[in-house]
BAFI-3210 file (N, C-alpha, C; in Angstrom, 3 decimals, decimal comma, padded with zeros to 6 digits):
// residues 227
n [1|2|3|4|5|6|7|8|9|10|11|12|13|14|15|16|17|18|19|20|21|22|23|24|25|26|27|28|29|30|31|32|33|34|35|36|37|38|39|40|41|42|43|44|45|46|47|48|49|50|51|52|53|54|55|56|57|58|59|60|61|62|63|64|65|66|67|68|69|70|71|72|73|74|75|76|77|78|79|80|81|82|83|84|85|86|87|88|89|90|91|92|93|94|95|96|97|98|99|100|101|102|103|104|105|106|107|108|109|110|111|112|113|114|115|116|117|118|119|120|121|122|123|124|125|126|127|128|129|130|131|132|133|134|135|136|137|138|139|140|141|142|143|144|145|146|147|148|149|150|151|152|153|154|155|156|157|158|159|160|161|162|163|164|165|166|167|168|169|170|171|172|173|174|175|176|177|178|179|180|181|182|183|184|185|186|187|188|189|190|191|192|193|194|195|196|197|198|199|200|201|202|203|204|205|206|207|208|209|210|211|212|213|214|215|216|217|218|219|220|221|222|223|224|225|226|227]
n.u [001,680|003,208|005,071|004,415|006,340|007,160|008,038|010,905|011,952|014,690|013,997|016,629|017,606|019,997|020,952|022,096|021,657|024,059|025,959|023,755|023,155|022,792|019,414|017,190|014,906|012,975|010,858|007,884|006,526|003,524|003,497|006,243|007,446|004,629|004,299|006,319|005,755|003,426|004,534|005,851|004,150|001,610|001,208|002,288|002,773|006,184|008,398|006,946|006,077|009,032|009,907|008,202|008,598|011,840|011,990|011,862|014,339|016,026|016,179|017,297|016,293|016,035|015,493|015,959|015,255|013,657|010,501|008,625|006,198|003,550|003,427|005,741|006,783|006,614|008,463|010,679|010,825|011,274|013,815|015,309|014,678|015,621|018,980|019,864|019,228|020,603|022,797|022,732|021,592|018,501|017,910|018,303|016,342|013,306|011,503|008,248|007,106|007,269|005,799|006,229|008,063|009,454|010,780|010,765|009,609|006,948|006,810|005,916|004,444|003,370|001,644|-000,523|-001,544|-002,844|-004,421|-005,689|-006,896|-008,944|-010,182|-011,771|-013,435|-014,445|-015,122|-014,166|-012,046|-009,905|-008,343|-007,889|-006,419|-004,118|-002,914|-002,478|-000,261|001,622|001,619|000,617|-002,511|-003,315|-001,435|-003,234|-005,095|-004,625|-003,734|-006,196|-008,107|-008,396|-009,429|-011,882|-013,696|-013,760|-015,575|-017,880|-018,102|-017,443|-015,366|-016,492|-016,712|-015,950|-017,192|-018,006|-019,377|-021,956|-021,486|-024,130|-026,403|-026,185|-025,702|-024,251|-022,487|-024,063|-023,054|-020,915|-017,197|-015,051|-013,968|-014,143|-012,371|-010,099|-009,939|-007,643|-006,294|-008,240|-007,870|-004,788|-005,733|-007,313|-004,846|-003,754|-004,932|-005,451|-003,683|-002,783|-001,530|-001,882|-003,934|-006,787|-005,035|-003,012|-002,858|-002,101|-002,871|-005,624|-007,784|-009,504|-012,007|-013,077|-011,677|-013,246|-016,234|-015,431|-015,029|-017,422|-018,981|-018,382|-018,836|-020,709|-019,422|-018,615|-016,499|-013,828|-012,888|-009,546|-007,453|-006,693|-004,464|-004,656|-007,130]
n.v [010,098|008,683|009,758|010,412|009,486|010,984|009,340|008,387|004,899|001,786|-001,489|-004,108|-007,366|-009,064|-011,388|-013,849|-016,886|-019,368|-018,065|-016,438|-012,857|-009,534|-008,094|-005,554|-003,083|-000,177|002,137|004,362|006,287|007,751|007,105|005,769|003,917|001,835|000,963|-000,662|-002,519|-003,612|-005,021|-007,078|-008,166|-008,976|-010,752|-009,805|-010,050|-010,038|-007,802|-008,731|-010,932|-012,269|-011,580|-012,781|-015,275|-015,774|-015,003|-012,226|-011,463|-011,618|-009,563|-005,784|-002,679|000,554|004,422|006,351|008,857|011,741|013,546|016,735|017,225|015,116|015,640|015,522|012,860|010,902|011,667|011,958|009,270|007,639|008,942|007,700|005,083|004,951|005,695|002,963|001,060|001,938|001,362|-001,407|-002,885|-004,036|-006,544|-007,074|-005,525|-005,927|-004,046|-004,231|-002,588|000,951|003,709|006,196|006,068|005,967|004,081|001,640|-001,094|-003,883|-007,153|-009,367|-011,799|-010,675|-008,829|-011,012|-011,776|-010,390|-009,496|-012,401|-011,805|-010,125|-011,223|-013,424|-011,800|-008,534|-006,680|-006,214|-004,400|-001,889|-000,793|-002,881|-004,561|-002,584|-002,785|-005,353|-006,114|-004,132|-001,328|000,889|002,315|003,105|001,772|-000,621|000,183|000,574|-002,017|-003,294|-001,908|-002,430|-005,251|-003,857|-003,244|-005,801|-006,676|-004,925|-002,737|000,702|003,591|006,411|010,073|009,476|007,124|003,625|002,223|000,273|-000,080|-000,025|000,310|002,501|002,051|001,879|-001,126|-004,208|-004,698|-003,551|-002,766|-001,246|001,019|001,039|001,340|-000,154|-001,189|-000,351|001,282|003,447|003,622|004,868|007,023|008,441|009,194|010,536|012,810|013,773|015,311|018,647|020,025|018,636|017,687|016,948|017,419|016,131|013,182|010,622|008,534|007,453|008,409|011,141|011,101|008,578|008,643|011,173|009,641|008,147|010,148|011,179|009,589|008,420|006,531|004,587|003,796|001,384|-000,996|-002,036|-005,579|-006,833|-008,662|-012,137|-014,533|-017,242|-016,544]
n.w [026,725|024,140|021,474|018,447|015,691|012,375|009,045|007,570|007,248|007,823|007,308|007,593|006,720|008,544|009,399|007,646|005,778|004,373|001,381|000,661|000,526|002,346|002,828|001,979|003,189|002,343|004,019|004,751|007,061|008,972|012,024|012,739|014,767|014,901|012,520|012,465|014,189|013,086|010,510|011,810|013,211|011,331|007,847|004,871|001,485|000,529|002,773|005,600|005,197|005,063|007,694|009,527|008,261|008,594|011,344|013,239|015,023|012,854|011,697|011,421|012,780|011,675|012,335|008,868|008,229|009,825|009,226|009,314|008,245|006,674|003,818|002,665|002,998|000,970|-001,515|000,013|000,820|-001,515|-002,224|-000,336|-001,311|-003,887|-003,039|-001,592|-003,703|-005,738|-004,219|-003,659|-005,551|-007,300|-006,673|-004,251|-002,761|-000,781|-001,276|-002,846|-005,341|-005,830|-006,589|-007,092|-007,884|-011,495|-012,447|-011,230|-011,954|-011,943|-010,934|-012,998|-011,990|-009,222|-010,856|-012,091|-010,544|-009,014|-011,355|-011,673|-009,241|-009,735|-012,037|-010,481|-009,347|-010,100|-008,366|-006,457|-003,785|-004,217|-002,388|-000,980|-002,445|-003,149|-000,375|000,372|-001,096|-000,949|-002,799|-004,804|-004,638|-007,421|-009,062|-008,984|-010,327|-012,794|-013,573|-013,364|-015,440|-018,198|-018,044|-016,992|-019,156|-020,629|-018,939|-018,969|-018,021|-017,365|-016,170|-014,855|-014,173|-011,736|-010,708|-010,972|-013,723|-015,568|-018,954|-020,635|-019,038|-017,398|-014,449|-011,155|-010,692|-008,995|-005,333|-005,509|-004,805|-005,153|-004,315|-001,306|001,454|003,861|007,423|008,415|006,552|007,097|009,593|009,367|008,069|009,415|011,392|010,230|009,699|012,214|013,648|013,643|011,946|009,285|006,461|004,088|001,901|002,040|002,083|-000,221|-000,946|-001,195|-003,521|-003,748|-004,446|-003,179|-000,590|000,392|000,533|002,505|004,985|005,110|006,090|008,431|011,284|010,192|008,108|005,707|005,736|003,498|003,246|003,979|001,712|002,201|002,572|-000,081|-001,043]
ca.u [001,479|004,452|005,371|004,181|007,419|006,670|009,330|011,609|012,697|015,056|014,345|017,302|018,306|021,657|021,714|021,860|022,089|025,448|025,422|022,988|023,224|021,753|018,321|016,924|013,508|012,611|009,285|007,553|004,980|003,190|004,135|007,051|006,959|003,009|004,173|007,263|005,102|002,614|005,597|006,401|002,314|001,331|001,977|001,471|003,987|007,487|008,931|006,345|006,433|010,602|009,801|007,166|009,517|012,931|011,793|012,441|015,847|017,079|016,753|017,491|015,448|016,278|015,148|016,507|015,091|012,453|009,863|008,064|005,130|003,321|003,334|007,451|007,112|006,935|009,960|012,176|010,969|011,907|015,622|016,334|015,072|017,056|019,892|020,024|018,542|021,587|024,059|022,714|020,409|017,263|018,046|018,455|015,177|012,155|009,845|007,833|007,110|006,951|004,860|006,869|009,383|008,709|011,640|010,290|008,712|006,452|007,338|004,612|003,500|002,504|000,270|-000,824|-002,117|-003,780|-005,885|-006,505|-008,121|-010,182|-011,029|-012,617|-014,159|-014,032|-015,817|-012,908|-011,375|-008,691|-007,039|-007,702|-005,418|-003,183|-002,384|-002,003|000,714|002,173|001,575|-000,107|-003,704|-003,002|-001,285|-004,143|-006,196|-003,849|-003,921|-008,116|-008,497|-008,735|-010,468|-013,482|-013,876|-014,303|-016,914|-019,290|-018,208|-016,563|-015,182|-016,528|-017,578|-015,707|-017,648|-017,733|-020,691|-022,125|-021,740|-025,465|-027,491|-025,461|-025,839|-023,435|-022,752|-024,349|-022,340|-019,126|-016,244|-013,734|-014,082|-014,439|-011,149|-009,972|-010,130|-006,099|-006,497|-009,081|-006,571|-003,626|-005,984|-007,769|-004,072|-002,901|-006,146|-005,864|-002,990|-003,713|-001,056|-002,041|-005,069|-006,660|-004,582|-001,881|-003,254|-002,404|-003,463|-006,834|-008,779|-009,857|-013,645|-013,327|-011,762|-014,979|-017,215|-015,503|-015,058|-018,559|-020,070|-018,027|-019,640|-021,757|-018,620|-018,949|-014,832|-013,617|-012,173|-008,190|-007,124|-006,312|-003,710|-005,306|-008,700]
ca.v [009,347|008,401|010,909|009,720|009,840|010,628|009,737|007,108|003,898|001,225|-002,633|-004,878|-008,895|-008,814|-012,983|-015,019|-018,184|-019,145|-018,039|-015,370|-011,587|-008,985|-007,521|-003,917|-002,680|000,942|002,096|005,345|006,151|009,008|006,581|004,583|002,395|001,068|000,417|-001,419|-003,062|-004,186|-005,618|-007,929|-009,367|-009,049|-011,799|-009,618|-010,507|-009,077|-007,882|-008,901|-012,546|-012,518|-011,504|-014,107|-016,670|-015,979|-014,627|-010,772|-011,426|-011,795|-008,172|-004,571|-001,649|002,221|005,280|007,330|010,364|012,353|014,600|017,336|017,194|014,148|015,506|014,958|011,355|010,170|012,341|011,168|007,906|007,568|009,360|006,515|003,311|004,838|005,148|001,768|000,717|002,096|000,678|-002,442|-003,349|-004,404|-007,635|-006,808|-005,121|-006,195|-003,333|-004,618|-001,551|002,569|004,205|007,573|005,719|005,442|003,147|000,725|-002,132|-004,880|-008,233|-010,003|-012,683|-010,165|-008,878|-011,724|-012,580|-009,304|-009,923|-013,232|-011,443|-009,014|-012,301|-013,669|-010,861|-007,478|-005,667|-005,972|-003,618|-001,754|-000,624|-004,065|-004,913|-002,656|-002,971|-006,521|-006,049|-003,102|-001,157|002,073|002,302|003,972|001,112|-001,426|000,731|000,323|-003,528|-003,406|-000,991|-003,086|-006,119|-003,313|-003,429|-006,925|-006,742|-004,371|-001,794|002,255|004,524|007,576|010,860|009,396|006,230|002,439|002,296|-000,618|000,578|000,315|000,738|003,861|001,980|001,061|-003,221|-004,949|-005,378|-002,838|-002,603|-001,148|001,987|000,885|001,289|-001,321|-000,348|-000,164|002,552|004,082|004,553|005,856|008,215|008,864|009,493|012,273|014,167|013,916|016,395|019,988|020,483|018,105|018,052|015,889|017,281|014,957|011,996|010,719|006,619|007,357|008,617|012,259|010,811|007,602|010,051|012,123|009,046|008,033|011,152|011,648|008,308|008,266|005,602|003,671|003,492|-000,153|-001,909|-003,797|-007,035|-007,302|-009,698|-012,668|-015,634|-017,876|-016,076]
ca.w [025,483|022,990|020,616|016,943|014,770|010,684|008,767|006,911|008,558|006,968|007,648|007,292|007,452|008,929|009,815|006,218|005,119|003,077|-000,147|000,550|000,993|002,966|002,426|002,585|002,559|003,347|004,186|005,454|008,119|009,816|012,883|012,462|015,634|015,185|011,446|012,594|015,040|012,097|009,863|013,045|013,352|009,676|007,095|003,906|000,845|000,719|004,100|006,508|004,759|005,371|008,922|009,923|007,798|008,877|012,296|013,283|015,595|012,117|010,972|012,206|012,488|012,081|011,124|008,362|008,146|009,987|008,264|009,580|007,453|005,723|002,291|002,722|003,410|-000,698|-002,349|001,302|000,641|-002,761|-002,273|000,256|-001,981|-004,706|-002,676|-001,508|-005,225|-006,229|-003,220|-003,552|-006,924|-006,866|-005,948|-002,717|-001,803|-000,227|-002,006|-004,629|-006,153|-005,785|-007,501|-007,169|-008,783|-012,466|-013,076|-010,665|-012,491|-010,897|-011,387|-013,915|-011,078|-008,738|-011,863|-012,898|-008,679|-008,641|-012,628|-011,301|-008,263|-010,308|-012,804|-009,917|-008,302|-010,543|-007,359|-005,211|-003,180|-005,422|-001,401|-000,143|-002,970|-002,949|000,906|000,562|-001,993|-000,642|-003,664|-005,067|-005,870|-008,876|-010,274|-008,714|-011,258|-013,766|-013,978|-013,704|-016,237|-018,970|-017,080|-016,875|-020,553|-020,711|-017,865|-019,782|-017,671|-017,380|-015,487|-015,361|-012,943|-010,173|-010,699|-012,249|-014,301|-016,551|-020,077|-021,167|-018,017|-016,852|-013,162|-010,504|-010,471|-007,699|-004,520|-006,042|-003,546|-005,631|-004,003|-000,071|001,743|004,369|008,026|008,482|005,745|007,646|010,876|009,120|007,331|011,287|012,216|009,678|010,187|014,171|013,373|013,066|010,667|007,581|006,066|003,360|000,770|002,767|002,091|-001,754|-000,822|-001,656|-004,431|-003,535|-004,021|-002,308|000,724|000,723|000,641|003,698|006,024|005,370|006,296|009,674|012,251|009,303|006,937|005,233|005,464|002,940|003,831|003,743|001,287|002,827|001,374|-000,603|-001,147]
c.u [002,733|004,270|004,818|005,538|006,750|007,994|009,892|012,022|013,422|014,799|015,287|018,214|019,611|022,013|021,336|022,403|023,480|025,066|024,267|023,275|022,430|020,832|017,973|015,174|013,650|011,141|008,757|006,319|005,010|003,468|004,838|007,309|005,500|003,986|005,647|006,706|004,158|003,643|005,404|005,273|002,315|002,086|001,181|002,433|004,772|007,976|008,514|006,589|007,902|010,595|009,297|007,957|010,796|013,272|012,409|013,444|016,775|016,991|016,970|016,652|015,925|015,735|015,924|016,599|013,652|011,822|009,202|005,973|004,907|003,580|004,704|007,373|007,580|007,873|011,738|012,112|011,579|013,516|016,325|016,140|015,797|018,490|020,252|019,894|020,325|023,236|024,105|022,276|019,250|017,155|017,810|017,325|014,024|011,359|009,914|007,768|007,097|006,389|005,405|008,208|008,824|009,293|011,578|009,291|008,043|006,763|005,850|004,186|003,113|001,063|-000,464|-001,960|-003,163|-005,021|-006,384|-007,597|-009,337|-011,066|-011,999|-013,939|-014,184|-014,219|-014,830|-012,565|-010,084|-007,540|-006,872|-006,438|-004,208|-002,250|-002,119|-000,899|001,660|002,749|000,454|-001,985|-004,157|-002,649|-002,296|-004,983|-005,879|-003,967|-005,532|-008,152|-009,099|-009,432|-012,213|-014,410|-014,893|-015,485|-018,206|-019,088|-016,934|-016,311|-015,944|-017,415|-017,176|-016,370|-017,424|-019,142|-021,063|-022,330|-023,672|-026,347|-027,211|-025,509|-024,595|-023,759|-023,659|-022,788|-020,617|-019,137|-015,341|-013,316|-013,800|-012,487|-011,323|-009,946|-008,814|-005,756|-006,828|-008,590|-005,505|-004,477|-006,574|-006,172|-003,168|-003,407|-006,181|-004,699|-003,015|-002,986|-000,955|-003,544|-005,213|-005,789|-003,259|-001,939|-003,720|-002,691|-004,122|-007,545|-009,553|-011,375|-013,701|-012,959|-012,880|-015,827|-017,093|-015,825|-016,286|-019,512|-019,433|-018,892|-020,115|-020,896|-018,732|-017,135|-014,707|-012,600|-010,850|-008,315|-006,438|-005,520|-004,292|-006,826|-008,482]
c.v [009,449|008,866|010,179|010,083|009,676|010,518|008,095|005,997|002,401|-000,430|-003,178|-006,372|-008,633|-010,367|-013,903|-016,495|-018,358|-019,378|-016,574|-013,896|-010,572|-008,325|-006,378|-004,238|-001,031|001,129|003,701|005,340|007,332|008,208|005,196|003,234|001,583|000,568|-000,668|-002,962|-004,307|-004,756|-006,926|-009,113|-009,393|-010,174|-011,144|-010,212|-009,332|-008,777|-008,175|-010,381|-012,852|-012,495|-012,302|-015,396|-017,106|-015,449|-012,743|-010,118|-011,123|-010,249|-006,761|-003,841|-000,267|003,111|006,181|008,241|010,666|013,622|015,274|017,136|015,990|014,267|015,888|013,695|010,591|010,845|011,619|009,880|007,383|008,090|008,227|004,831|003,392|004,752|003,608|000,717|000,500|001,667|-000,543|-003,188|-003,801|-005,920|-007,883|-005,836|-005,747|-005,552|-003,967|-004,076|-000,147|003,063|005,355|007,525|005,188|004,517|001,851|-000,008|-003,715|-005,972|-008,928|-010,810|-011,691|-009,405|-009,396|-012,436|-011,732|-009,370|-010,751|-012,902|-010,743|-010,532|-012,893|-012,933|-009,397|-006,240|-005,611|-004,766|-003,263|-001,486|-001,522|-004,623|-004,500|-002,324|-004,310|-006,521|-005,164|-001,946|000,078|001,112|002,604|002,543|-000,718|-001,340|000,635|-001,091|-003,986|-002,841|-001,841|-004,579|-004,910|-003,674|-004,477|-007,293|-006,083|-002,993|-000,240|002,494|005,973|008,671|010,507|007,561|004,732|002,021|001,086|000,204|001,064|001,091|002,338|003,520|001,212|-000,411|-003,002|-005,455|-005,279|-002,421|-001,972|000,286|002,343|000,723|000,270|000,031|000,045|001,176|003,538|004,517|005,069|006,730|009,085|010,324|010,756|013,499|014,719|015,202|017,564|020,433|019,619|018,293|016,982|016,393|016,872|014,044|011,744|009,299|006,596|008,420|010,244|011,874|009,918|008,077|010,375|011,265|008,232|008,954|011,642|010,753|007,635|007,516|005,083|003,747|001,471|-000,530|-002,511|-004,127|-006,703|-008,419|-011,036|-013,625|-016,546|-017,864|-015,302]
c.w [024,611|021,473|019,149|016,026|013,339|009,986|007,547|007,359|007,441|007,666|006,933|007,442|007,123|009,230|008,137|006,708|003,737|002,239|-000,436|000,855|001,438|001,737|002,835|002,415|003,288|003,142|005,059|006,612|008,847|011,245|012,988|013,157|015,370|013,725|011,340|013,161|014,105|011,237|010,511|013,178|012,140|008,779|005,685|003,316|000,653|002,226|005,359|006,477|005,363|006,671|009,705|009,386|008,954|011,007|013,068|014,298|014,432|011,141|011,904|011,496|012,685|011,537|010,650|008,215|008,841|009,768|009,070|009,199|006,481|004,424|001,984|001,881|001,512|-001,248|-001,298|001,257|-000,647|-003,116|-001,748|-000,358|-003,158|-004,246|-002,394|-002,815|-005,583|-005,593|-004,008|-004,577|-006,305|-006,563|-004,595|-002,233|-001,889|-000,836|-003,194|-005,818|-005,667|-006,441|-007,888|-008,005|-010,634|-013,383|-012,621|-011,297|-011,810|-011,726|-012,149|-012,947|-010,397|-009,884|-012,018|-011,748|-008,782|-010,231|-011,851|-009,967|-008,834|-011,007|-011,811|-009,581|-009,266|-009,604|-006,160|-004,905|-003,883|-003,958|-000,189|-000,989|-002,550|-001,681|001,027|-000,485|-001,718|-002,007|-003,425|-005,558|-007,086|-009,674|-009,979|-010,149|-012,789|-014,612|-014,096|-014,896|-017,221|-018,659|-016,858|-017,918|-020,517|-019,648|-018,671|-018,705|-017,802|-016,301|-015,996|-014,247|-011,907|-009,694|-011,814|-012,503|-015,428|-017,725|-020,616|-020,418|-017,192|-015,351|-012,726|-010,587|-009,041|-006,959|-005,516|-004,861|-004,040|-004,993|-001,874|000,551|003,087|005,901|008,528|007,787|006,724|009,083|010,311|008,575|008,776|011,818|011,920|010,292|011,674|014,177|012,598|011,717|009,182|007,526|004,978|001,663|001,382|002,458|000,672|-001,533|-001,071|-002,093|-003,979|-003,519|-003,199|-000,693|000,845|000,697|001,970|004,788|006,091|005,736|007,885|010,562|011,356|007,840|006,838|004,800|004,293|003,551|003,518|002,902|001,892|001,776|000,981|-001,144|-002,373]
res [x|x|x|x|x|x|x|x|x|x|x|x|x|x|x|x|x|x|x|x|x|x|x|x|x|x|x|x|x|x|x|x|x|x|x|x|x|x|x|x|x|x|x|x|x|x|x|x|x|x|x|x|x|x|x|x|x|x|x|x|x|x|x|x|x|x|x|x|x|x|x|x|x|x|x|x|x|x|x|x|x|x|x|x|x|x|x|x|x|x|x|x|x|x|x|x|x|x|x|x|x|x|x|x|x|x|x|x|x|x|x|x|x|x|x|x|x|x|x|x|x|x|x|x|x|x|x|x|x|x|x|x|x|x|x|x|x|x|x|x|x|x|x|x|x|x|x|x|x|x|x|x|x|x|x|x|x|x|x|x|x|x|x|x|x|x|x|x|x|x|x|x|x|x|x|x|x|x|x|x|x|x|x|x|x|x|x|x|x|x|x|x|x|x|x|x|x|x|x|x|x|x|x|x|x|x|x|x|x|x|x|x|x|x|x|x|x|x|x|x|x|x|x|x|x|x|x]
***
């Protein structure tokens, strides 16, 4: 079986169009080939989109650094998009945002995609979101927050609660992780040396409401384009 690499890996378009200049993205993974692999099929927005557009002859793949231990992967990831940040500006990268980065600011349309998803839907998936964005759940939670309000509802206890009734909504997802989640989180744990205090993508409760509902866990949906 083929070794799982954890670690840093840099995508980069090396064939432009005149007038244009190269592109970076970096990106981490407890296994860097499957998540290279997923770039290549995947049409999320930002570097998967450029890949599926411009076709993936037109970039290179390497990795930068490899980590021992998962709870590396975010401080090594964040040294190498500042470096390049700082090679190149932010012009020149593919990530949308970092979360580890607190100088990293999201661009107001992706905001403005992700309200309009809650406006529709407030029961959405906060890591259907932010896997279709390639983005923290933290700052998923960030841009809801105030969208709860105006619903009639809280946070609170680990839970989203209608202000009056003290009861969960009907048919809340905001909590349900996607099943893509649900294999990279499979794939830390399958290794004796992390554990779930490895795994900062999800919610320390929404974790424990999965690993304990194993076989009769309920998916949420991936966001799809135009939905």
């Amino acid at each position: 079986m083929k070794k799982k690499i954890k670690g840093i890996y840099l995508i980069e378009r090396i064939e432009m169009q005149q007038g244009e200049t190269r592109k970076y993205y970096v990106g981490q993974s407890v296994d860097i080939f499957a998540r290279l692999n997923q770039h290549c099929s995947e049409n999320n927005n930002g570097i998967d989109e450029a890949i599926s557009s411009f076709g993936f002859e037109k970039f290179s793949f390497r990795i930068l650094e490899k980590v021992k231990y998962v709870k590396e992967l975010n401080d090594c990831e964040l040294k190498w998009i500042n470096y390049y940040r700082n090679q190149y500006g932010d012009s020149q990268m593919y990530n949308i945002s970092q979360t580890t980065n607190p100088c990293k600011q999201f661009d107001i349309s992706v905001k403005n995609e992700i309200k309009s998803l809650f406006v529709e839907d407030i029961g959405r998936s906060i890591y259907a979101i932010a896997e279709f964005y390639d983005i923290s759940y933290k700052d998923v939670i960030k841009i809801r927050k105030p969208l709860l309000s105006k619903q009639g509802l809280k946070w609170i206890s680990g839970k989203i609660i209608n202000k009056n009734s003290g009861i969960e909504p009907d048919n809340w997802r905001g909590g349900r992780i996607t099943k893509k989640t649900a294999n990279k989180i499979d794939s830390i744990l399958l290794d004796s040396n992390n554990s779930v205090k490895d795994i900062d993508f999800v919610s320390s409760s929404d974790l424990d409401v999965y690993l304990k509902s194993k076989g009769k866990y309920d998916y949420a949906l991936p966001i799809e384009v135009g939905n």
